[in-house]
Each structure stands twice: as structure tokens, then as C-alpha cells.
LOLODREN-258746 format. One record per residue (C-alpha): residue number from 1; residue in three letters; x, y, z. Coordinates in steps of 0.5 Angstrom, whole numbers, plus 500, padded with zeros to 3 digits. Layout:
% LOLODREN-258746
<atom><seq>NUM</seq><type>ALA</type><X>X</X><Y>Y</Y><Z>Z</Z></atom>
...
This chain:
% LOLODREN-258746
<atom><seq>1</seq><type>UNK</type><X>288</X><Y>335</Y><Z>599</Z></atom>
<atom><seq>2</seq><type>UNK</type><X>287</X><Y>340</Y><Z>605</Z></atom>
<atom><seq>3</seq><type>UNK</type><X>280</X><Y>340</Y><Z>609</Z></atom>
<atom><seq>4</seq><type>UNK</type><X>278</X><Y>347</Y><Z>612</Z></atom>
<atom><seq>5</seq><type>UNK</type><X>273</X><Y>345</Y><Z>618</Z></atom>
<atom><seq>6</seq><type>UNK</type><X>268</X><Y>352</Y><Z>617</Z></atom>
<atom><seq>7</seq><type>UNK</type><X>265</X><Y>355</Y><Z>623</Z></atom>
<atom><seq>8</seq><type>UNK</type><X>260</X><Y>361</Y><Z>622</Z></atom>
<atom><seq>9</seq><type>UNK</type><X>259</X><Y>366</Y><Z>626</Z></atom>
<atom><seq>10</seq><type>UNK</type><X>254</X><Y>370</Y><Z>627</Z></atom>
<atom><seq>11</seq><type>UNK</type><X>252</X><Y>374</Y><Z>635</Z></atom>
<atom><seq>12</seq><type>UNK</type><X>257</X><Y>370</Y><Z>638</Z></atom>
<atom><seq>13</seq><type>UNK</type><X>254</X><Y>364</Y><Z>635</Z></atom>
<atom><seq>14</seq><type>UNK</type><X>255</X><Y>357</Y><Z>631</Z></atom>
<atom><seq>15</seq><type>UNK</type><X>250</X><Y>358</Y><Z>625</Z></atom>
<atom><seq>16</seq><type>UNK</type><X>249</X><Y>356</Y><Z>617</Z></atom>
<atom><seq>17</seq><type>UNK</type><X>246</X><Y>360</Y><Z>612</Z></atom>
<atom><seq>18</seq><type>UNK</type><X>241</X><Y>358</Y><Z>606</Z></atom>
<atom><seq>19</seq><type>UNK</type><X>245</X><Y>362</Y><Z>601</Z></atom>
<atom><seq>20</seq><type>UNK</type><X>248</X><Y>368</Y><Z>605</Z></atom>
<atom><seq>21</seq><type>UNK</type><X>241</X><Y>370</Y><Z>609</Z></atom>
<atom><seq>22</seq><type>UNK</type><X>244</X><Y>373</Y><Z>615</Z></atom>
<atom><seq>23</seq><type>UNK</type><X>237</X><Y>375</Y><Z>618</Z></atom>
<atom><seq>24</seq><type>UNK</type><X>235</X><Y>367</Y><Z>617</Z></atom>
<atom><seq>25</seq><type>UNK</type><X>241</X><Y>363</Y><Z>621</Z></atom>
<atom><seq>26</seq><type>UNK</type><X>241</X><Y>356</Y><Z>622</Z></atom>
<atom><seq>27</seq><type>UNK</type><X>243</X><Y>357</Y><Z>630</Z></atom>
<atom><seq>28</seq><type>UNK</type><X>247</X><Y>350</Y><Z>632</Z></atom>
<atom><seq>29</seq><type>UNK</type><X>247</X><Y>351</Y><Z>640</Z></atom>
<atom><seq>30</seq><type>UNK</type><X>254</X><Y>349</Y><Z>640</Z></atom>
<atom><seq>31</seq><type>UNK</type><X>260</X><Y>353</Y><Z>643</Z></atom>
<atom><seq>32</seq><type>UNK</type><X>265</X><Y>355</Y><Z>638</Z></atom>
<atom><seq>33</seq><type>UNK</type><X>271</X><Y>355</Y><Z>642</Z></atom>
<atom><seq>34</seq><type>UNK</type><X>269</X><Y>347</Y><Z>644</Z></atom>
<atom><seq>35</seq><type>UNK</type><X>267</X><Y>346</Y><Z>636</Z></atom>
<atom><seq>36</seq><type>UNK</type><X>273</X><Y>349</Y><Z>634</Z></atom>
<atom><seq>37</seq><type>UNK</type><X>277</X><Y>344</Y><Z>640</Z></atom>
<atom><seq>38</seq><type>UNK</type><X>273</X><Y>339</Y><Z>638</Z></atom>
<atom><seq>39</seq><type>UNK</type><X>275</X><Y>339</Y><Z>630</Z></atom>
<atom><seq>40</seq><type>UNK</type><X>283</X><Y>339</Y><Z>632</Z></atom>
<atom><seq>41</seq><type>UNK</type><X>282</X><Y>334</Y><Z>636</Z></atom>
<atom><seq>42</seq><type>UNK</type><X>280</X><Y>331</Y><Z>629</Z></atom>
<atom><seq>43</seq><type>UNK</type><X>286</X><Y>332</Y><Z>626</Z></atom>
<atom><seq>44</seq><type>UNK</type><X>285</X><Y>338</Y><Z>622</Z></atom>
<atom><seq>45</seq><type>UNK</type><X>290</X><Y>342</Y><Z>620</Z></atom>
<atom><seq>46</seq><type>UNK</type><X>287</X><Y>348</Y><Z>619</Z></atom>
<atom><seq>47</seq><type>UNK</type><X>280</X><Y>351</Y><Z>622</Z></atom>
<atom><seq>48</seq><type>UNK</type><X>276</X><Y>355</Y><Z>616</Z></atom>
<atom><seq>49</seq><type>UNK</type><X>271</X><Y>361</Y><Z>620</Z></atom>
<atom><seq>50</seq><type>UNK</type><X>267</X><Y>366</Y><Z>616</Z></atom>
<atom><seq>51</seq><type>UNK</type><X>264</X><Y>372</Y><Z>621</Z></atom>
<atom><seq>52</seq><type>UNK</type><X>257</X><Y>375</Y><Z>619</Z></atom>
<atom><seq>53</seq><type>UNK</type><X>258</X><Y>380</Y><Z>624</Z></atom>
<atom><seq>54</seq><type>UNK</type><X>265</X><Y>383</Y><Z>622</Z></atom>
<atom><seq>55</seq><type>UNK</type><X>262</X><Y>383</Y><Z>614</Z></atom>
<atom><seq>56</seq><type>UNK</type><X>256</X><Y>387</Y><Z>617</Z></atom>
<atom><seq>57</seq><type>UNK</type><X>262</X><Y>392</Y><Z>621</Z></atom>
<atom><seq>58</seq><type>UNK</type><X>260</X><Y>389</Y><Z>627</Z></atom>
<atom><seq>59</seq><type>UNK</type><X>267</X><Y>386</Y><Z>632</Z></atom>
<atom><seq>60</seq><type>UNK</type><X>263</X><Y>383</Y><Z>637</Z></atom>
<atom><seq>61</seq><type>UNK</type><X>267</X><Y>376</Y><Z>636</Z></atom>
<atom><seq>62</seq><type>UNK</type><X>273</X><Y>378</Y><Z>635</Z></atom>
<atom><seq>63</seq><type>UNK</type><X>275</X><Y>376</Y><Z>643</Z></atom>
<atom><seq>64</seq><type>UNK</type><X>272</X><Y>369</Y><Z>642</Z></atom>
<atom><seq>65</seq><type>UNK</type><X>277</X><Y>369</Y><Z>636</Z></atom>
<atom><seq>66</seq><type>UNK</type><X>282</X><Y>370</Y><Z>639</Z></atom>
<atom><seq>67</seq><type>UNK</type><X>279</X><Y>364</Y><Z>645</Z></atom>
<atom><seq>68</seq><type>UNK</type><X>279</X><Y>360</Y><Z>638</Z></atom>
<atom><seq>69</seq><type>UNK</type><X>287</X><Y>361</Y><Z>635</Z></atom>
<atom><seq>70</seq><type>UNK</type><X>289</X><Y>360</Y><Z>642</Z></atom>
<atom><seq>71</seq><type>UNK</type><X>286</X><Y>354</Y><Z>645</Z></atom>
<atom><seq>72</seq><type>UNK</type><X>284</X><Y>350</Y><Z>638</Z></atom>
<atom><seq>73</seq><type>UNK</type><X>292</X><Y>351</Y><Z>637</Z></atom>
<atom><seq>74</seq><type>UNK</type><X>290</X><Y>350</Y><Z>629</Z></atom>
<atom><seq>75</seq><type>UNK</type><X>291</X><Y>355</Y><Z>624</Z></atom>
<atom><seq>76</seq><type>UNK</type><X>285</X><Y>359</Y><Z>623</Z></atom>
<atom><seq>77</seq><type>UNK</type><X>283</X><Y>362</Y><Z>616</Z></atom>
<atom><seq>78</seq><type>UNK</type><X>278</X><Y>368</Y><Z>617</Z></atom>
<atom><seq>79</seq><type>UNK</type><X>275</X><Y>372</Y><Z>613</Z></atom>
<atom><seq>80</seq><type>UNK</type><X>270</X><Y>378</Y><Z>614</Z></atom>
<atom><seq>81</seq><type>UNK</type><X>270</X><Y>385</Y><Z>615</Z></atom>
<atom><seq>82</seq><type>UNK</type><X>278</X><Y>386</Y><Z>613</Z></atom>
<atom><seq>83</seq><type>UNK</type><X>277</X><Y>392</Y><Z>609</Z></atom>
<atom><seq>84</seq><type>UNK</type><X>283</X><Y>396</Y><Z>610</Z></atom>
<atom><seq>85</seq><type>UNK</type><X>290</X><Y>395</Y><Z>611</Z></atom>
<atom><seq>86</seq><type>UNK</type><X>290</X><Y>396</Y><Z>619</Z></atom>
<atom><seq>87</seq><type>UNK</type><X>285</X><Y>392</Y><Z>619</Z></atom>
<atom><seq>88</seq><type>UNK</type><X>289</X><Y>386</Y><Z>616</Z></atom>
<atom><seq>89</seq><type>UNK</type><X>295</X><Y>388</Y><Z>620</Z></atom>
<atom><seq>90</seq><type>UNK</type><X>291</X><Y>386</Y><Z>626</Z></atom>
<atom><seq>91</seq><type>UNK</type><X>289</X><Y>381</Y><Z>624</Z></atom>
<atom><seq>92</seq><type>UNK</type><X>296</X><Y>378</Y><Z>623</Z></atom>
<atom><seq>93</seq><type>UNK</type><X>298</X><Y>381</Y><Z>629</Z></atom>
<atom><seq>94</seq><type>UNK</type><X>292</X><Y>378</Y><Z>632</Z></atom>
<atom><seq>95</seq><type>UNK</type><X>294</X><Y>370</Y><Z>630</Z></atom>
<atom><seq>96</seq><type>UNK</type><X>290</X><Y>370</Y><Z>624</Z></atom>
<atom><seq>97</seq><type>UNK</type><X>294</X><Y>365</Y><Z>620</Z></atom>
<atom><seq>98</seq><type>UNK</type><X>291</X><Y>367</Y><Z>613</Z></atom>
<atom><seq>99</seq><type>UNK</type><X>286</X><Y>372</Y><Z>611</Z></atom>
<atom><seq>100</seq><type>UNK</type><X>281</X><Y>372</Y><Z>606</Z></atom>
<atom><seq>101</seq><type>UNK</type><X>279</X><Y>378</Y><Z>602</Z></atom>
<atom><seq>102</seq><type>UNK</type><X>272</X><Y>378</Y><Z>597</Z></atom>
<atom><seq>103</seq><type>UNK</type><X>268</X><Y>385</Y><Z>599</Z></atom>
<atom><seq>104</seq><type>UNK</type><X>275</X><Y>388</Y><Z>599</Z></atom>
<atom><seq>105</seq><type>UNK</type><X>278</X><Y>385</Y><Z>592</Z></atom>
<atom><seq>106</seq><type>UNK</type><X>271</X><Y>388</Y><Z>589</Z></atom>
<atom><seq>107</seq><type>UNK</type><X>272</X><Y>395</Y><Z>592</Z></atom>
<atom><seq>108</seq><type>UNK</type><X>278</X><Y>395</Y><Z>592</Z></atom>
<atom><seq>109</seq><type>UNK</type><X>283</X><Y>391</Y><Z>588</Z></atom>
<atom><seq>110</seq><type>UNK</type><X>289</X><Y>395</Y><Z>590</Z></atom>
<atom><seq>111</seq><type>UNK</type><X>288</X><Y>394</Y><Z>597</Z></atom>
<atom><seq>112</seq><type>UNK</type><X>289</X><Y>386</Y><Z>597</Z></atom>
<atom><seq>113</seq><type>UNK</type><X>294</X><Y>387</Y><Z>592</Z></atom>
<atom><seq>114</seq><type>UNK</type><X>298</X><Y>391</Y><Z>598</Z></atom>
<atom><seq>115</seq><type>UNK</type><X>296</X><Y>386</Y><Z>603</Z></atom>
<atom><seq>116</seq><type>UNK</type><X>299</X><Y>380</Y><Z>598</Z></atom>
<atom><seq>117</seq><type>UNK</type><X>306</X><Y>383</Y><Z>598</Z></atom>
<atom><seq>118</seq><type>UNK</type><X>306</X><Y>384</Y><Z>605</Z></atom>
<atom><seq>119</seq><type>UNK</type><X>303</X><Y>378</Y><Z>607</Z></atom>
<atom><seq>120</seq><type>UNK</type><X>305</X><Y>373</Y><Z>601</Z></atom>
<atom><seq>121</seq><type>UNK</type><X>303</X><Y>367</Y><Z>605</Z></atom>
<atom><seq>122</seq><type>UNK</type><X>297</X><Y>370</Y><Z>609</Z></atom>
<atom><seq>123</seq><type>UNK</type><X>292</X><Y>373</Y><Z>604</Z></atom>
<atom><seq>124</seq><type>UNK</type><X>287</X><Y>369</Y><Z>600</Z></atom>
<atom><seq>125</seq><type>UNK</type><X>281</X><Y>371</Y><Z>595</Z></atom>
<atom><seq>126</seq><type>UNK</type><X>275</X><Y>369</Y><Z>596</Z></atom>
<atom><seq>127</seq><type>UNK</type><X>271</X><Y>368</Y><Z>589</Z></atom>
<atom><seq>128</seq><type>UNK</type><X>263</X><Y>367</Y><Z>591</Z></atom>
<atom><seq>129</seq><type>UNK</type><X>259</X><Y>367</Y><Z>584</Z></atom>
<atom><seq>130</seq><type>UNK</type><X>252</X><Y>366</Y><Z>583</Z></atom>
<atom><seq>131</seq><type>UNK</type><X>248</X><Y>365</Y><Z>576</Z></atom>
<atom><seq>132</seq><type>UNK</type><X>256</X><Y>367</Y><Z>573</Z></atom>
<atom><seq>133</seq><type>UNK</type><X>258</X><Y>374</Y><Z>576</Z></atom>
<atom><seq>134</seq><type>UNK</type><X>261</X><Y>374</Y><Z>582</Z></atom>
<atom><seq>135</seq><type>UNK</type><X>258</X><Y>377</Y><Z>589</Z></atom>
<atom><seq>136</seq><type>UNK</type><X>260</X><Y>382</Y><Z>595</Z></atom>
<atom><seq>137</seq><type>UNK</type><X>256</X><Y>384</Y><Z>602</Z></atom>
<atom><seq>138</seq><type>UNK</type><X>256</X><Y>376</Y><Z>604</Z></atom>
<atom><seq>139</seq><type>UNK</type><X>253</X><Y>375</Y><Z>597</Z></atom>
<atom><seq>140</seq><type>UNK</type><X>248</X><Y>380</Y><Z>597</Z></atom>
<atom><seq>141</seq><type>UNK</type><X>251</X><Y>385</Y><Z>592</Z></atom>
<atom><seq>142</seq><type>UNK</type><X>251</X><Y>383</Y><Z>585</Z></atom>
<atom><seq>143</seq><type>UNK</type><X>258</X><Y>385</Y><Z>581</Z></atom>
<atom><seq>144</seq><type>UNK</type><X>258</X><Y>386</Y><Z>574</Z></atom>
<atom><seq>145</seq><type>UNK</type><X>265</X><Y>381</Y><Z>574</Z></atom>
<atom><seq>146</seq><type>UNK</type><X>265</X><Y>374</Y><Z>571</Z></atom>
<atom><seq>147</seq><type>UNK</type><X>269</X><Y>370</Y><Z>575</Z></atom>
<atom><seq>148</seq><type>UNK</type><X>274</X><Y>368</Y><Z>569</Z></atom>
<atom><seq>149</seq><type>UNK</type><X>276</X><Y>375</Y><Z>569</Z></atom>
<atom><seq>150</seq><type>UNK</type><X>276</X><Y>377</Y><Z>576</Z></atom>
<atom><seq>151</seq><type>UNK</type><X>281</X><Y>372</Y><Z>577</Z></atom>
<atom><seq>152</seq><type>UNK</type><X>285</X><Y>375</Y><Z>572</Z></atom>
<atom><seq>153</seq><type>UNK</type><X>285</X><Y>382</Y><Z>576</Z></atom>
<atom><seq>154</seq><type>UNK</type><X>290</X><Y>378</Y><Z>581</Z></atom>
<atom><seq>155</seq><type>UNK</type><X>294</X><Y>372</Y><Z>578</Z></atom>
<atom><seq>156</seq><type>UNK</type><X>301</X><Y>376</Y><Z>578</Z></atom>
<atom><seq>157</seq><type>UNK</type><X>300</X><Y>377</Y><Z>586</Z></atom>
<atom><seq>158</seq><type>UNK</type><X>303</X><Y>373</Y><Z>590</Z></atom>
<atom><seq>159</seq><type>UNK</type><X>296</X><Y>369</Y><Z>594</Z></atom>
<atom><seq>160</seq><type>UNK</type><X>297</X><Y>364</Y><Z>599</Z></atom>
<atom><seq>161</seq><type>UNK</type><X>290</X><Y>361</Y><Z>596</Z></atom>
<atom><seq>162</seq><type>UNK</type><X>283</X><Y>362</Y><Z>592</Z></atom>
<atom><seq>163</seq><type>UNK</type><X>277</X><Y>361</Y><Z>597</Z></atom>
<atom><seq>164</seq><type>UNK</type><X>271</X><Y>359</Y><Z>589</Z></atom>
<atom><seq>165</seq><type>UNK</type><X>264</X><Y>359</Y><Z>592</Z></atom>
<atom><seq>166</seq><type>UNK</type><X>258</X><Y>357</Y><Z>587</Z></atom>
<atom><seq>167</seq><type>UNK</type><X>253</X><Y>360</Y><Z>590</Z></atom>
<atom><seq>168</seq><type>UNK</type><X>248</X><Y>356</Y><Z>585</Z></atom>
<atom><seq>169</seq><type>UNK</type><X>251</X><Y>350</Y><Z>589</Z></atom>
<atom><seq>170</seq><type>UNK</type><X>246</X><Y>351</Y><Z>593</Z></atom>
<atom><seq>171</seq><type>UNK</type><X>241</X><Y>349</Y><Z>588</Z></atom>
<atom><seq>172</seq><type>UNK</type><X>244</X><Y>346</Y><Z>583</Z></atom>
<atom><seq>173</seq><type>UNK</type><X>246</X><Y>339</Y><Z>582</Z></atom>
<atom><seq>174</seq><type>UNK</type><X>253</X><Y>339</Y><Z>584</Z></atom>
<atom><seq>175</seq><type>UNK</type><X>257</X><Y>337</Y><Z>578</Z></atom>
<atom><seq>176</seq><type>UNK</type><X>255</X><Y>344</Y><Z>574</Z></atom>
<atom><seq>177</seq><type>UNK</type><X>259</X><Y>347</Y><Z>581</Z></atom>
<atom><seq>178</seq><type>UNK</type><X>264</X><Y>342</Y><Z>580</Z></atom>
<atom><seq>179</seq><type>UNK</type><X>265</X><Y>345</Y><Z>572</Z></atom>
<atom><seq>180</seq><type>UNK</type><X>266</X><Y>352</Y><Z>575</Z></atom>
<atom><seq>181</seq><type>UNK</type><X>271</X><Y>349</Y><Z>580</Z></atom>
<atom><seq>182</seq><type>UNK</type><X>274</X><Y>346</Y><Z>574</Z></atom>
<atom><seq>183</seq><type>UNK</type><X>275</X><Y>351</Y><Z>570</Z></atom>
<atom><seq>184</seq><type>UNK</type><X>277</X><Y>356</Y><Z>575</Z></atom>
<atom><seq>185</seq><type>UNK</type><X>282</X><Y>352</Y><Z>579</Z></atom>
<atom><seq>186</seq><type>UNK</type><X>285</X><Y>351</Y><Z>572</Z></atom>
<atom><seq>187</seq><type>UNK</type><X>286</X><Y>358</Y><Z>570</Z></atom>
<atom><seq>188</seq><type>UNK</type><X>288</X><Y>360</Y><Z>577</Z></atom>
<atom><seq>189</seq><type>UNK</type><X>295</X><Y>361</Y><Z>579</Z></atom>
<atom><seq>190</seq><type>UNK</type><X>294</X><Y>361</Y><Z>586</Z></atom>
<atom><seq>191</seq><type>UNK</type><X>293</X><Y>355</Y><Z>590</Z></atom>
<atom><seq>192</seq><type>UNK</type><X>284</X><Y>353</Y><Z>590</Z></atom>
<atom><seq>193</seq><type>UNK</type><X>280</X><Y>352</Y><Z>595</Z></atom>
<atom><seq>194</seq><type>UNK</type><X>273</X><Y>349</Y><Z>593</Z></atom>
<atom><seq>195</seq><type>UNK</type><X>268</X><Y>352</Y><Z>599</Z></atom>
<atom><seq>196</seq><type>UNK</type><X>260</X><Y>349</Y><Z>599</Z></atom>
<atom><seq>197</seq><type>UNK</type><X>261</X><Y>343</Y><Z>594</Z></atom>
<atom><seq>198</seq><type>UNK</type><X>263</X><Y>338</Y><Z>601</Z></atom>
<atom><seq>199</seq><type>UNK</type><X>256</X><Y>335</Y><Z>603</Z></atom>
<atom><seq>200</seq><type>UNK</type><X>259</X><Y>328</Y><Z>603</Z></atom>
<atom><seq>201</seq><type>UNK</type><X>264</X><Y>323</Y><Z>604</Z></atom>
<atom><seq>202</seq><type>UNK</type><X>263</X><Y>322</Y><Z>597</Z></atom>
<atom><seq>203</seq><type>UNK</type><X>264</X><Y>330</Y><Z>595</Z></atom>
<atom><seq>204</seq><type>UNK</type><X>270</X><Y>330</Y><Z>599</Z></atom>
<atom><seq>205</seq><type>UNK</type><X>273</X><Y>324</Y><Z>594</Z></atom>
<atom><seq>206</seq><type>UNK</type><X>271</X><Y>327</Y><Z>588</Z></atom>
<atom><seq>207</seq><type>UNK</type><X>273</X><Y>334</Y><Z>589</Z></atom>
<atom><seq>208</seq><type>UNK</type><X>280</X><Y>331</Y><Z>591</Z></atom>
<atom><seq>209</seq><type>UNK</type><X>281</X><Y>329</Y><Z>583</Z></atom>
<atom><seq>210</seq><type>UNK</type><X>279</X><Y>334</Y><Z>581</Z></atom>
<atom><seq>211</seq><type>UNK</type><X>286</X><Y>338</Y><Z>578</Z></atom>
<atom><seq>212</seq><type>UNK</type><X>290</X><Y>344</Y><Z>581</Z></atom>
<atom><seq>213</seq><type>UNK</type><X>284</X><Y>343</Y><Z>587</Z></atom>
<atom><seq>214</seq><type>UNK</type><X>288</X><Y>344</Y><Z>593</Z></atom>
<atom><seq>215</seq><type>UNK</type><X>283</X><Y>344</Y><Z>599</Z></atom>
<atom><seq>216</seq><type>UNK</type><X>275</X><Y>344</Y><Z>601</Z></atom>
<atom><seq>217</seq><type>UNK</type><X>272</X><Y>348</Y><Z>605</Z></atom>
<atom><seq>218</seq><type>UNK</type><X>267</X><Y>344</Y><Z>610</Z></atom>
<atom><seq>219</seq><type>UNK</type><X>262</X><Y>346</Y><Z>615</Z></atom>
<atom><seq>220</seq><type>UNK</type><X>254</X><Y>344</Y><Z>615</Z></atom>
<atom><seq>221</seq><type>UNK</type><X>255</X><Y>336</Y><Z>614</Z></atom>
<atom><seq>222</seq><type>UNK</type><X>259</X><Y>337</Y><Z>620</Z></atom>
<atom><seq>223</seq><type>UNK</type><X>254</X><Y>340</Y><Z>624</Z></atom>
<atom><seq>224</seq><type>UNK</type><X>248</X><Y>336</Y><Z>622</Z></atom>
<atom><seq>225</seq><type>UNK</type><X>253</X><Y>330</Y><Z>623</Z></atom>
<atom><seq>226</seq><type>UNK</type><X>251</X><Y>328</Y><Z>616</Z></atom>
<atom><seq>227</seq><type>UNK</type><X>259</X><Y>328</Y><Z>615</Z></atom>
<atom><seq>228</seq><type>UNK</type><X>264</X><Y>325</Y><Z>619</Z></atom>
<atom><seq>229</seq><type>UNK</type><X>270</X><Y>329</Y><Z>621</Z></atom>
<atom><seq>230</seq><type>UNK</type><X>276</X><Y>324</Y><Z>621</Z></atom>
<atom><seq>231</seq><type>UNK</type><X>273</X><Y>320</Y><Z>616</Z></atom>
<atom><seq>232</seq><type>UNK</type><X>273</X><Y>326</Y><Z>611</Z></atom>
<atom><seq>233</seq><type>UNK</type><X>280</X><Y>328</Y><Z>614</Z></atom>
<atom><seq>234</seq><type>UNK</type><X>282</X><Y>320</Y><Z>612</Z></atom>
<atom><seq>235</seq><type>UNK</type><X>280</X><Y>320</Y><Z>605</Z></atom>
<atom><seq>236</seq><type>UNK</type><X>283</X><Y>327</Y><Z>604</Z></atom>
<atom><seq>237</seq><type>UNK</type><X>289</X><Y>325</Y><Z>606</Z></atom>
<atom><seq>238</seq><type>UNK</type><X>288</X><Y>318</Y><Z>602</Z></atom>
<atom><seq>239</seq><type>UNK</type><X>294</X><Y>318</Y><Z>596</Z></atom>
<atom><seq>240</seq><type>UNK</type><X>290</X><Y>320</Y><Z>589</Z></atom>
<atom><seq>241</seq><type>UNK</type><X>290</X><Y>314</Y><Z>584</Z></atom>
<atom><seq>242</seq><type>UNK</type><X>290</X><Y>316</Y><Z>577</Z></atom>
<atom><seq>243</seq><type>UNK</type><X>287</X><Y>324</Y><Z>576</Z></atom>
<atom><seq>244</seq><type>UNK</type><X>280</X><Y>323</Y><Z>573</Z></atom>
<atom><seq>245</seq><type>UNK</type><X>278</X><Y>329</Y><Z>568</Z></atom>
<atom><seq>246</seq><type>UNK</type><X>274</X><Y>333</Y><Z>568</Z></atom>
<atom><seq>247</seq><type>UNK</type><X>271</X><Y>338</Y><Z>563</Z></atom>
């Protein structure tokens, strides 16, 4: 399984949010570019960054990005703000490695249809579900879309992944989130990248069984040091003993 080390980016600024509430930060006084060094340092192959401002359509981070492709020299995961075909296609010229579309998706399923074609190996979907309906604007607009169904919209185009965040997961017990999870990785057809569900070295080993899940995405524990990196990294990369189910 694929750890994705997430930094969150908001005024040029490592934060965390509580259940996407952009005007309540969490601000890490940490610089990005160092974070980001810092985590390939680690041993990590990818590098997951969600930018607040680009959702809200502002590109003030976009050079500090930049900074964190080059100097991090990992492959970065970016999502925010990619609502147009020009868009995405600055962003691979940029040296994105992979851009995630939600907001878009919703909007316009044509759209991430089209990148996908054009950019098969660099386009992933973000599904971010709260109380069993999938959400757009950094999880403050609710859709009329069941998950199940909203994966069904892309299953013939060629994603390189599916970002499934259970916003409940937030409040609720993990083994409900782990059930969306489950579920949803099972029907997918794309690869599954379980976002917010790795808060310890324990989430990070039990997620690793969980059937079709390819990778986990990874950010608050690794700043408030309650998760270490290389640990976490060790125990992805451990070989699977027998497959445990999950219903």
C-alpha cells in the first residue's frame, strides 16, 4: 500500500481543517517546501497536497508548488481548483504528477471524462461523502449523488485513482468509515485511495487489508507527531499475510 503524506495548504500555510471549515484552520508554523523535503527524506514515494485557496479560486500557492515539485523531487498528488481543461493541462505542464478533480466531477462529469482520456495515468477522482451523499466546494455543498452511484458516472474511464474521503469519519467510529471504504474500493474500478481514516500506525495496518485499497492518504497525525512517517511507510510497505474480510 501507497502512503500519501498530505500537506494542506491555505494563505501559503501548512493547516488542518475540522471537517472542511476553511475560516477555522488548525495553522502548523512549519514551512511546506521543508515539510515536503522532510517527508521524501522519509521515504515516501508520493507527496498528497489539498490547496484551500485554489478550491476558493485564489492561486496564490501556485509558486510555492512549484518550490515543492522541484525541491521535494517526489511526485505530488494536487487537488483544488482544477475546473477546466486549461487548467489541468497547466498543471501537468507544471509537473503535477496526478490531479484530483471532485467539484469538477459533480459539475461537470464531461470535464474529468476528457482529462482522463487525455491524461490516463494523471487524473484521479476525489469522492468526499458526508451522512451518504457525496460533497463539493471543500465539503461545503451537499449533492444529491450516493457514492455508489456517483462512482458508477466514471467506471469506463481510464482514472489513475479514486481519492473516498468519509467525512463522518471525523466523528464517527472508524470501523463505519472502514465499511464505506470497503464497500466502495469493491465496486471501483480504479485503484482506492482511503483519505482521513490513518490517524495511527494501527489504521495505517488495518487499512493495508482491507481488499482493492491501494493507498491511504496521511496528514494530521504527521504533524501533531502522533504518527510517525517512517514507521508508518515500514508498515505499508510490510508484505500482507492472509487477507482479512471485511463486511
Amino acid at each position: 500500500m501507497i502512503l500519501y503524506p498530505t500537506i494542506e495548504l491555505q494563505n501559503g500555510r501548512c493547516v488542518s481543517l475540522f471537517r472542511g471549515r476553511l475560516d477555522e484552520p488548525h495553522i502548523w508554523h512549519l514551512d511546506p517546501i521543508k515539510k515536503a523535503m522532510e517527508f521524501a527524506k522519509a521515504g515516501a514515494e508520493w507527496i498528497h497536497i489539498t490547496d484551500f485557496d485554489a478550491i476558493a479560486g485564489d492561486n496564490r500557492n501556485q509558486g510555492m508548488i512549484n518550490d515543492i515539485i522541484i525541491k521535494a523531487g517526489r511526485p505530488v498528488q494536487l487537488g483544488g481548483g482544477f475546473r477546466s481543461m486549461p487548467a489541468i493541462e497547466a498543471g501537468v505542464d507544471r509537473g503535477v504528477g496526478r490531479i484530483v478533480l471532485g467539484t469538477a466531477a459533480l459539475l461537470q462529469p464531461g470535464l474529468i471524462k476528457e482529462a482522463a482520456r487525455a491524461f490516463p495515468d494523471q487524473i484521479a477522482l476525489a469522492v468526499d461523502v458526508y451522512k451518504g451523499r457525496v460533497m463539493s466546494h471543500g465539503w461545503t455543498e451537499t449533492s444529491t449523488f450516493e457514492p455508489h452511484a456517483f462512482l458508477r458516472n466514471f467506471e469506463s474511464d481510464p482514472l489513475a485513482a479514486i481519492v473516498v474521503t468519509d467525512i463522518d469519519a471525523d466523528l464517527e467510529e472508524a470501523e463505519d468509515s472502514l465499511a464505506l471504504i470497503t464497500s466502495l474500493a469493491k465496486e471501483a474500478k480504479a485503484p482506492v485511495i482511503a483519505s482521513g481514516l490513518s490517524r495511527t500506525l494501527d489504521d495505517v495496518s488495518r487499512l493495508k487489508y482491507v481488499p482493492h485499497v491501494s493507498g491511504a492518504i496521511i496528514g494530521r497525525s504527521l504533524f501533531d507527531k502522533s504518527v510517525d512517517l517512517e514507521e508508518a511507510l515500514a508498515i505499508a510497505a510490510e508484505p500482507m499475510g492472509a487477507i482479512a474480510e471485511f463486511v
